[in-house]
PLY file of the C-alpha trace (Angstrom):
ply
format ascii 1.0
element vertex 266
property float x
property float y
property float z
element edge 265
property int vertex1
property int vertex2
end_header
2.75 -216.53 88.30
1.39 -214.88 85.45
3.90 -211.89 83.71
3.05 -208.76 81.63
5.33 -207.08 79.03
6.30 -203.53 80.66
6.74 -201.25 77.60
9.07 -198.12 78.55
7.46 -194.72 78.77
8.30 -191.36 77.21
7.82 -190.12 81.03
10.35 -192.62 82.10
13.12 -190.09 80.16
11.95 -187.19 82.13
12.15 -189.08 85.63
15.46 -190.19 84.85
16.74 -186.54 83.80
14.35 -185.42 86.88
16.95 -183.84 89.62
19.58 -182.73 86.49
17.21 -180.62 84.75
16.32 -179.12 88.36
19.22 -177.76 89.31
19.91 -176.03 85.82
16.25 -174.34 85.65
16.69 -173.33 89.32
20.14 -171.26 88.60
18.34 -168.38 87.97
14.96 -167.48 87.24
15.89 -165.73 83.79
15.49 -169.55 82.73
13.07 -171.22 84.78
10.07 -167.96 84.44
10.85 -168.05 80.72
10.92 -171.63 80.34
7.28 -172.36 82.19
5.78 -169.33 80.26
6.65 -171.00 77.14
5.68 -174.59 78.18
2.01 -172.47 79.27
2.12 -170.94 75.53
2.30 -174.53 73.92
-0.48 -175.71 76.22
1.87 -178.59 77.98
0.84 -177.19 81.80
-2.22 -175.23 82.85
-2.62 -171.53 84.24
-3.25 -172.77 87.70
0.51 -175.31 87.38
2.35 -171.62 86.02
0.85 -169.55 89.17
2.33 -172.17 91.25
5.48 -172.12 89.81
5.53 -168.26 89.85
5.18 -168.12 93.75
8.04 -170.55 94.09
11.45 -169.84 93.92
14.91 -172.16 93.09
14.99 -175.89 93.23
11.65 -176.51 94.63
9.44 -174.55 91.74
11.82 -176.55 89.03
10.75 -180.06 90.95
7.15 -178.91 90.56
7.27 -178.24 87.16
9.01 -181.34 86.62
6.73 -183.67 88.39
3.74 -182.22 86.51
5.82 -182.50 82.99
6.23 -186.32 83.88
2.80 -186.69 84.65
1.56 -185.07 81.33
3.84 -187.27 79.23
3.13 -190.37 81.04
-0.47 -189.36 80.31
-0.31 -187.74 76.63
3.32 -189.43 75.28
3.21 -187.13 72.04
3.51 -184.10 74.60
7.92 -184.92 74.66
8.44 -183.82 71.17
6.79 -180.87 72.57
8.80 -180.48 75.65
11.89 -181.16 73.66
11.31 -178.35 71.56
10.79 -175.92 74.54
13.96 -177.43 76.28
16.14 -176.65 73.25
16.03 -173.04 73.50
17.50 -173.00 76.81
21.12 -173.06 75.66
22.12 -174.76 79.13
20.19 -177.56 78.11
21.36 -178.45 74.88
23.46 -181.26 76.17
20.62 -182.91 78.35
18.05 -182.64 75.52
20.44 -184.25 72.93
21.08 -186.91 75.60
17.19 -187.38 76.49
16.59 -187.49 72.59
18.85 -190.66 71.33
17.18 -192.04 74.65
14.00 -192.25 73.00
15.36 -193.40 70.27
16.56 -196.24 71.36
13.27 -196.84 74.06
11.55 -196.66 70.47
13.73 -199.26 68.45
13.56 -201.27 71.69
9.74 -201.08 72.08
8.65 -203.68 69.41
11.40 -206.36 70.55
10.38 -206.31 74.25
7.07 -207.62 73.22
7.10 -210.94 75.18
9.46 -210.88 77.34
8.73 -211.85 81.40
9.79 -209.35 83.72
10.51 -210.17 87.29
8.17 -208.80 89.70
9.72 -205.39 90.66
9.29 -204.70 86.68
5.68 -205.15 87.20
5.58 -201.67 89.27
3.51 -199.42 87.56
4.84 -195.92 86.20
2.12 -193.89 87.64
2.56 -196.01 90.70
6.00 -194.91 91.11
5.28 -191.65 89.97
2.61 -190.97 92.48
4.40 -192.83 95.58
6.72 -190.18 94.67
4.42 -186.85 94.74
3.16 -188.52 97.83
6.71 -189.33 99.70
7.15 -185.23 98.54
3.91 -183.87 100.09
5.01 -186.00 103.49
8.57 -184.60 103.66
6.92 -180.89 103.33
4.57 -182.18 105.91
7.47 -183.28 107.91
9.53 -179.58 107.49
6.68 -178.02 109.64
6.34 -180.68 111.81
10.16 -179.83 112.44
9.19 -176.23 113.03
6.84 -176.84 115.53
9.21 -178.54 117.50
11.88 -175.99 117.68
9.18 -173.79 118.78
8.09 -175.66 121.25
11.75 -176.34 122.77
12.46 -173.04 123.23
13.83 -172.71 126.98
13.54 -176.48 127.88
15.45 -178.13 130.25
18.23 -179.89 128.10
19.45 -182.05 130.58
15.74 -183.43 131.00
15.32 -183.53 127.09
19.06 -185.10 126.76
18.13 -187.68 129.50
14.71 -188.72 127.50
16.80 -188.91 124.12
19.41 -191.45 125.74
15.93 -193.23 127.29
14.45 -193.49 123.63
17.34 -195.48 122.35
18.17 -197.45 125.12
14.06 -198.69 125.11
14.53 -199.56 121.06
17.35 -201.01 121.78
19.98 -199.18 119.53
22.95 -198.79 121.30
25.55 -199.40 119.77
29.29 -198.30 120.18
28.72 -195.93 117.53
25.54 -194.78 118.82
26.79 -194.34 122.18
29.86 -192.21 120.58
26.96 -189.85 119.16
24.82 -189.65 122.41
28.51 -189.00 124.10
28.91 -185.68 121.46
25.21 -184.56 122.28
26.03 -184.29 125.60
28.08 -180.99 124.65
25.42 -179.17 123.07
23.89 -176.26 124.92
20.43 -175.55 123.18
17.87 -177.85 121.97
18.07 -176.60 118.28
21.73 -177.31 118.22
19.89 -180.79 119.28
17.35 -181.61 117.10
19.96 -179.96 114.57
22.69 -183.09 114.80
19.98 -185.51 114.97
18.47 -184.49 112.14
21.38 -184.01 110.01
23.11 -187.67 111.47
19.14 -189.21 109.95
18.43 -190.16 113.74
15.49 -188.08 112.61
13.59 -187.79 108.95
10.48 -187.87 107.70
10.32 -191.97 107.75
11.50 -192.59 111.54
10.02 -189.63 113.05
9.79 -191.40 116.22
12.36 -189.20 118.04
10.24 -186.19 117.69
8.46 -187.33 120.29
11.38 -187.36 123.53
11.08 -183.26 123.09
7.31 -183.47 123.05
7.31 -185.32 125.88
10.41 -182.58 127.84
8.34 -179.40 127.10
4.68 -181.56 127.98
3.04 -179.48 125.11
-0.20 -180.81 124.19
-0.54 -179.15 120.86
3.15 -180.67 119.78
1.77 -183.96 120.67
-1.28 -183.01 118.63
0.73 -182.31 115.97
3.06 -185.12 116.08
-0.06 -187.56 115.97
-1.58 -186.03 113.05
1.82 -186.69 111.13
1.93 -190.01 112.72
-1.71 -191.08 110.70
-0.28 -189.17 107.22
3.06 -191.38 107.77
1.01 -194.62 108.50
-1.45 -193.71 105.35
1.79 -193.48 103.23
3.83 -196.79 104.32
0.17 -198.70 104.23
-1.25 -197.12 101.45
1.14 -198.01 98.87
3.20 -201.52 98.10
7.07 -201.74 99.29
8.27 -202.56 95.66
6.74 -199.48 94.52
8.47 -197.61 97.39
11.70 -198.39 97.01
11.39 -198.19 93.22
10.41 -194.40 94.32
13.33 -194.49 96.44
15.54 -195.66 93.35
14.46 -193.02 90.79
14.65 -190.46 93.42
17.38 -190.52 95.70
16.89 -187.74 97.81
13.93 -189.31 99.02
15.37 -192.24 100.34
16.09 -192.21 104.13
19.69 -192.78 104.85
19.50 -194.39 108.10
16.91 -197.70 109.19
13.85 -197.06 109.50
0 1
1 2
2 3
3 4
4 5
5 6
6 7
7 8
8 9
9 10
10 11
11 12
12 13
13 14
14 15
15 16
16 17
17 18
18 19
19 20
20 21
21 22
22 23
23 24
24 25
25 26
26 27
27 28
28 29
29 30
30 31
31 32
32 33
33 34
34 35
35 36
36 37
37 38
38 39
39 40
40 41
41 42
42 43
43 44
44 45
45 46
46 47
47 48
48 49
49 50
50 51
51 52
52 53
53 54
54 55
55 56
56 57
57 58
58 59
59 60
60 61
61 62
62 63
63 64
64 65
65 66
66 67
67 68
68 69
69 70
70 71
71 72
72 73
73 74
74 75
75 76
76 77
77 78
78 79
79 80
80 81
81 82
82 83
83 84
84 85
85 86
86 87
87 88
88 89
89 90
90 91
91 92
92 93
93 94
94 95
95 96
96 97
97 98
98 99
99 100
100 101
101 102
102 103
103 104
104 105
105 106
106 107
107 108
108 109
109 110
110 111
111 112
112 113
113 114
114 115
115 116
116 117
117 118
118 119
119 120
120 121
121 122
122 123
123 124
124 125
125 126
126 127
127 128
128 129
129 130
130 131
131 132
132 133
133 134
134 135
135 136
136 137
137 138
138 139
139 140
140 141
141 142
142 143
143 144
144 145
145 146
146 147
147 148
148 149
149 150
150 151
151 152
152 153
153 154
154 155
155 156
156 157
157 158
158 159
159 160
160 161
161 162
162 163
163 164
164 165
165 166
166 167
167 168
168 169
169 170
170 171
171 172
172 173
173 174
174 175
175 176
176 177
177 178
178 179
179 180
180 181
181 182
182 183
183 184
184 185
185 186
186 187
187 188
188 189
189 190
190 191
191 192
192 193
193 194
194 195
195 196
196 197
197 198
198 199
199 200
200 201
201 202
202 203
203 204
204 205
205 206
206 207
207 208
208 209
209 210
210 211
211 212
212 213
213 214
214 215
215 216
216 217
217 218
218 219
219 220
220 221
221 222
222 223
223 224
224 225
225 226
226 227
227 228
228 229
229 230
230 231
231 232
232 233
233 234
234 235
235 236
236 237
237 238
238 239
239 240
240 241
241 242
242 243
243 244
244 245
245 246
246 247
247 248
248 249
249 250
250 251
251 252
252 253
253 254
254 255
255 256
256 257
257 258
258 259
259 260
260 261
261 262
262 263
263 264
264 265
C-alpha cells in the first residue's frame, strides 16, 4: 500500500484548543461580541459569519465562530498569526494563546523532519475531512434536537402503559436485554409522563442522534403520521451521514471532538 507524508496544519492547533476556547468566549458576551467584531475588522470572518454569531448566544455562537476560524486557517495558514493577535487581547486567554503559540512552534521545527515518514492508515484522514465530518455530525445533532421536540409534542396525553409496553417490545425484538437493561426498563416503569420518559432514555444514551431508533416506539403509541414523517426524514439525513463519509474519518471526528461521540452502541 502506497503512504503519503501528512504534514500538520496550523488549523490542527485550533481544533485541538476547539471546546477550551468555547467555554471562555461563551462566559459572557463582553468577550465573545468584542472578540468577533475584531476578528470582522482584520478581515479573518465575513459580515454574513458576524450576523450569525450576533443572533446566537453562549456556547453555541463560540462553536460557530470556532468552526469557521478552523476552516479559514486550514484554508489560508498565515490567517493564525492573525488570530493570535486578536486572541491576545482577551486577557482570559493569555494562557491558551501562549500554549497554542510554542505549539506551532514546535509543528514548525517538526514540519521539515516528517518529510518521509509512512503513516498508518488512520493518519491518512484528511483535515478537511475531519473537519467537515464534524460540521456535518453538528448540523445532524441540531437536526436531531427538533426531531426530539416533535416527539414530546406528539406524546402529550398518551397512554404510558401502551408506550411503556412498546419500549420493553423494542428491546426485547433487538435483542438487548440484559440484566442491566432490564434494571433500567424496571426504573421506567415508575415514571408517570412520557417526557419524564423520553427524558431518562435520552439522558441514559438509549436515545441520541446516532441510534435514534427508539424514537420510533412513541411514534408508533400516539399513531401520528406527521411524527413518522418526521422521523423518516431524519432517518435519510442519518443514513446520508454514516454512508456519506468513511468510518476512519468518523471516529477521528469523534476523537477531536468528544462531545460528539455517542456514549452508548450504536
Amino acid at each position: 500500500m502506497a503512504f503519503r507524508t501528512k504534514k500538520p496544519k496550523s488549523s490542527d492547533i485550533l481544533v485541538s484548543h476547539h471546546d477550551q476556547i468555547c467555554v471562555i468566549l461563551s462566559t459572557t458576551d463582553t468577550i465573545l461580541l468584542p472578540f468577533t467584531n475584531k476578528l470582522f475588522e482584520k478581515h479573518i470572518i465575513d459580515r454574513s459569519t458576524k450576523n450569525e454569531i450576533s443572533h446566537k448566544a453562549g456556547y453555541k455562537a463560540a462553536d460557530t465562530l470556532l468552526d469557521c476560524l478552523e476552516m479559514r486557517v486550514d484554508a489560508n495558514p498565515s490567517l493564525l498569526q492573525t488570530v493570535f493577535e486578536v486572541m491576545r487581547e482577551v486577557d482570559t486567554l493569555t494562557d491558551v494563546v501562549e500554549k497554542m503559540e510554542r505549539m506551532e512552534k514546535e509543528r514548525l521545527a517538526k514540519q521539515e523532519d516528517m518529510q518521509g515518514i509512512p503513516l498508518t492508515d488512520s493518519s491518512m484522514i484528511g483535515e478537511l475531512d475531519i473537519l467537515d465530518t464534524v460540521v456535518e455530525a453538528k448540523k445532524l445533532k441540531q437536526e436531531f434536537e427538533e426531531l426530539l421536540v416533535a416527539v414530546l409534542e406528539a406524546v402529550r396525553g398518551v397512554d404510558l402503559d401502551n408506550l411503556k409496553l412498546r419500549i420493553s417490545w423494542f428491546f426485547n425484538a433487538e435483542g438487548f436485554i440484559t440484566a442491566d437493561v432490564q434494571a433500567i426498563l424496571d426504573q421506567l416503569q415508575s415514571l408517570t409522563s412520557p417526557q419524564y420518559i423520553l427524558n431518562f432514555l435520552v439522558t441514559r444514551n438509549f436515545i441520541g442522534y446516532l441510534n435514534y431508533e427508539l424514537t420510533k416506539a412513541f411514534q408508533k403509541a400516539v399513531k401520528s403520521d406527521q411524527l413518522k414523517a418526521k422521523i423518516e426524514e431524519y432517518e435519510d439525513k442519518h443514513d446520508a451521514f454514516l454512508h456519506h463519509f468513511s468510518f476512519n474519518a468518523i471516529i477521528e471526528a469523534f476523537r477531536q471532538r468528544p462531545n460528539l461521540a455517542p456514549v452508548s452502541v450504536v
